[in-house]
C-alpha positions in Angstrom: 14.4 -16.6 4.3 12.4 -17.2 1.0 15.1 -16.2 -2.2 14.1 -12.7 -3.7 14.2 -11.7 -7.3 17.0 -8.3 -7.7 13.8 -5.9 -8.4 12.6 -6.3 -4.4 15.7 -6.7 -2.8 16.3 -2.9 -4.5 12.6 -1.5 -3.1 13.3 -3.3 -0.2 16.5 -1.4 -0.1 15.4 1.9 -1.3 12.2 1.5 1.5 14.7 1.1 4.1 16.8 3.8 3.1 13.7 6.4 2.7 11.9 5.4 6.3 15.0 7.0 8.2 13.9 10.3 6.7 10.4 9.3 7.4 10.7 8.4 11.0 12.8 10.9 11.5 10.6 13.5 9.7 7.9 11.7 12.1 9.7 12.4 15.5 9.5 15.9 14.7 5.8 16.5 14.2 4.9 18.3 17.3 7.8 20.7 17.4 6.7 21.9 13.5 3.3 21.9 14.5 4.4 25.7 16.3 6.6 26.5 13.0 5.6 29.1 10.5 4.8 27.4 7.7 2.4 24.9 9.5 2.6 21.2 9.3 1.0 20.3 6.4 4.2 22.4 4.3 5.9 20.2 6.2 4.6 17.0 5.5 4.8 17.2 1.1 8.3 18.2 2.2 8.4 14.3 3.9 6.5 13.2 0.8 8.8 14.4 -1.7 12.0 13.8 0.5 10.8 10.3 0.9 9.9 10.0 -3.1 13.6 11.4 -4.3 15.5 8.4 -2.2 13.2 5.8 -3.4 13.3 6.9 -7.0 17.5 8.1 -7.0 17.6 4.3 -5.5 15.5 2.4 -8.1 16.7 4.5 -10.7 20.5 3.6 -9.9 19.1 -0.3 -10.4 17.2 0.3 -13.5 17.6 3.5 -14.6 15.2 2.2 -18.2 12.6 1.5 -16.2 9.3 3.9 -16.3 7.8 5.3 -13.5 4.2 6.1 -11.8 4.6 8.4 -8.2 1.8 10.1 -6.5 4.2 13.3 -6.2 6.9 13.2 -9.1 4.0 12.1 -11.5 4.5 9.6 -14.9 8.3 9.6 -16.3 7.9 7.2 -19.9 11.4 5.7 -20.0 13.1 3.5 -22.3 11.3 0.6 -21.1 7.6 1.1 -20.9 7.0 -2.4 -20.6 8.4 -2.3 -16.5 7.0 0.3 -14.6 7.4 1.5 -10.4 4.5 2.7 -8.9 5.3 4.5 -6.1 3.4 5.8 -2.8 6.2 7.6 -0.7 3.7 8.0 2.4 0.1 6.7 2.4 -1.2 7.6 5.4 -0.3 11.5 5.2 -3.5 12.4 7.0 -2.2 9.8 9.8 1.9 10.8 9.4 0.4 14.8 9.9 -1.1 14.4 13.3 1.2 12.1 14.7 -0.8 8.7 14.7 2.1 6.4 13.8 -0.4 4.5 11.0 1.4 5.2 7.3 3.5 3.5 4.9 5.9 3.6 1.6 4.6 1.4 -0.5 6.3 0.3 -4.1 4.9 -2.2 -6.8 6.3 -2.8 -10.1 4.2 -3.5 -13.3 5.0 -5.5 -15.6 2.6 -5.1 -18.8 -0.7 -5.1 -17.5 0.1 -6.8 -14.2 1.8 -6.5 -10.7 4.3 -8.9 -10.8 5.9 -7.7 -7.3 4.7 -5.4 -4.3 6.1 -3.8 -1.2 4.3 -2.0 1.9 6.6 -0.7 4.7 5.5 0.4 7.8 8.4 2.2 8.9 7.3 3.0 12.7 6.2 -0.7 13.8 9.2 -2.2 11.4 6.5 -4.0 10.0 7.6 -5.6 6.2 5.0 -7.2 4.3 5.8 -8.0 0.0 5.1 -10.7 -2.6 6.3 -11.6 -5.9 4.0 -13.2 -8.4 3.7 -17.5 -8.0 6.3 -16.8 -5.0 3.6 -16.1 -1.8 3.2 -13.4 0.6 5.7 -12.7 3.4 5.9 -10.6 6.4 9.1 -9.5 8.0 10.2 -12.7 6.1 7.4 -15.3 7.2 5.2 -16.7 5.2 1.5 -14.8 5.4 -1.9 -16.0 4.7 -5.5 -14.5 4.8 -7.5 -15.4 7.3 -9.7 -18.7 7.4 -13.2 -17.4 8.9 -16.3 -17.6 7.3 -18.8 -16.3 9.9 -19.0 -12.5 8.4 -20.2 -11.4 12.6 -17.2 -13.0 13.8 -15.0 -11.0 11.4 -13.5 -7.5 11.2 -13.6 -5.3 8.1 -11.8 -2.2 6.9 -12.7 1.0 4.8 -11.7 4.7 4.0 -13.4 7.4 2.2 -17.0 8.3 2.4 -19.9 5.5 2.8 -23.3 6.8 1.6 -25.0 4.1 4.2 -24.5 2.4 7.2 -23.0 -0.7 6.7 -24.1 -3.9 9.2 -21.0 -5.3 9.4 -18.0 -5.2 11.8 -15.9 -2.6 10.6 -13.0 -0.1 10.8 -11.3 3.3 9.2 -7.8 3.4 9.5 -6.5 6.4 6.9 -3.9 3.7 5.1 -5.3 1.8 2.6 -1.5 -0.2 1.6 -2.0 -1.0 5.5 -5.5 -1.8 5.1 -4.5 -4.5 2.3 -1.1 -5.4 4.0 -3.3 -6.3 7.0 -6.0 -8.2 4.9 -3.3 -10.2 3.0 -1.9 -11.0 6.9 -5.4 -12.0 8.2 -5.2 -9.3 10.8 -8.2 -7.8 8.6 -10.7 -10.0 6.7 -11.5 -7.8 3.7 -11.0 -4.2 2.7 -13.7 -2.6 0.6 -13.3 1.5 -0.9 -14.1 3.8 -3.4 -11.7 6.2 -4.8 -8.3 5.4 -4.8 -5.4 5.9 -6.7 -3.7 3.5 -8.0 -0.1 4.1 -6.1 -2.0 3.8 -2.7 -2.9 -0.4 -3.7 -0.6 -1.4 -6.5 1.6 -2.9 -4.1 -1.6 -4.4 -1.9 -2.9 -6.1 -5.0 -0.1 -8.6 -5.5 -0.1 -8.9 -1.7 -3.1 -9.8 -0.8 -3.4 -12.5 -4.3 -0.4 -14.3 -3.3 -1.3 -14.6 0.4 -4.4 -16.3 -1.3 -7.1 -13.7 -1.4 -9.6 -12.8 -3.5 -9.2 -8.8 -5.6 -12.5 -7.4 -7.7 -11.0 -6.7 -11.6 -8.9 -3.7 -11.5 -7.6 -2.1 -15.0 -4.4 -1.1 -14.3 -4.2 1.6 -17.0 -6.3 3.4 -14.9 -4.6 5.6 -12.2 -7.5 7.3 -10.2 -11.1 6.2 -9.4 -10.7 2.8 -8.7 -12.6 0.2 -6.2 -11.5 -2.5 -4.4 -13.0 -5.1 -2.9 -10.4 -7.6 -1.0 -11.0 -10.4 1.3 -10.2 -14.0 1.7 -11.8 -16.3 -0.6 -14.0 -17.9 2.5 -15.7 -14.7 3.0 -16.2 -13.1 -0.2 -19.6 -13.5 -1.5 -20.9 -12.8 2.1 -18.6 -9.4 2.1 -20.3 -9.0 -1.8 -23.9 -9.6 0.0 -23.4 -7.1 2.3 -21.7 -4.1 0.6 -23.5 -4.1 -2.8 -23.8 -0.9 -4.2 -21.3 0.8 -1.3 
């Protein structure tokens, strides 16, 4: 086991604490599918039951610390200098009709940079997280992106709407802190989108770096509207090539 700083042994904590409501909240999908007040009531009550553990548990830590959270919003604390960003489920879409594809995902800023990230994937107890100059685990092994350079013999993954077809090898999986969890692991070789918010990567961007891959330039004073462009550093300018202008 690699040594962890105190910051992500607490969101490793509070993530592990928040997926028993999750899975929990998960099991019972079909039966609230029948209930009154449908399932997608239901599921921003998972959201926000998820998002008050994780911030009650990173608050007890730090409680100075300020805070970015697709549901509770921006809190400016004390120190503005430190800030969690906070995703409680990306994937809701997924989490809604029962496709066991979402995750909590937690990063903390420091300035104008990630300095730590964490993507759980509470259903397949799948842990992937990274500290800056300290690598890229999952479930506590060292991870890497992948090593090919032949873009036919690789798979890609996107989300959101693409105005063209694309002639490369590609998915959609409706998770993009999986998408980039699975990049940074070499499951995927790059993850390209437009759109996003910046809870749904934060945690991805420090991932996928410090399992050695390659991130466009994101300002991360910026919460909505960004793109990303991640891959390994073998296939980049061939991914580049083929998705210019997406």
């Amino acid at each position: 086991m690699n040594s962890i700083s105190p910051n992500l042994n607490v969101m490793i904590k509070a993530s592990e604490k928040a997926s028993k409501v999750l899975i929990r909240d998960f099991g019972e999908i079909e039966k609230l599918q029948v209930s009154k007040k449908g399932p997608s009531d239901f599921v921003t009550n998972s959201d926000l039951r998820t998002e008050k553990i994780i911030i009650e548990e990173l608050k007890k830590a730090k409680p100075n610390y300020s805070i970015i959270s697709e549901e509770y919003g921006i809190e400016d604390n004390q120190d503005k200098k430190h800030t969690w960003i906070i995703d409680p489920i990306d994937g809701t879409v997924n989490f809604l009709h029962g496709v066991p594809h979402f995750a909590i995902s937690i990063a903390l800023k420091l300035g104008d940079e990630i300095i730590s990230g964490l993507i759980f994937d509470p259903i397949k107890n799948e842990m992937f997280y990274a500290e800056k100059n300290n690598g890229a685990f999952f479930n506590n092994h060292r991870m890497r992106v992948s090593k090919k350079n032949q873009i036919n013999e690789c798979l890609f993954v996107t989300g959101g709407k693409i105005n063209k077809e694309l002639d490369l090898p590609y998915r959609k999986s409706g998770c993009a802190a999986l998408d980039m969890a699975y990049v940074a692991s070499g499951r995927y070789d790059g993850y390209f989108q437009n759109n996003l918010n910046l809870w749904d990567i934060a945690a991805g961007i420090i991932i996928v770096k410090e399992a050695g891959g390659i991130i466009n330039q994101i300002d991360l004073s910026v919460n909505e509207n960004i793109k990303i462009i991640a891959s390994s550093a073998d296939i980049n300018e061939k991914l580049l090539n083929k998705i210019n202008n997406f």
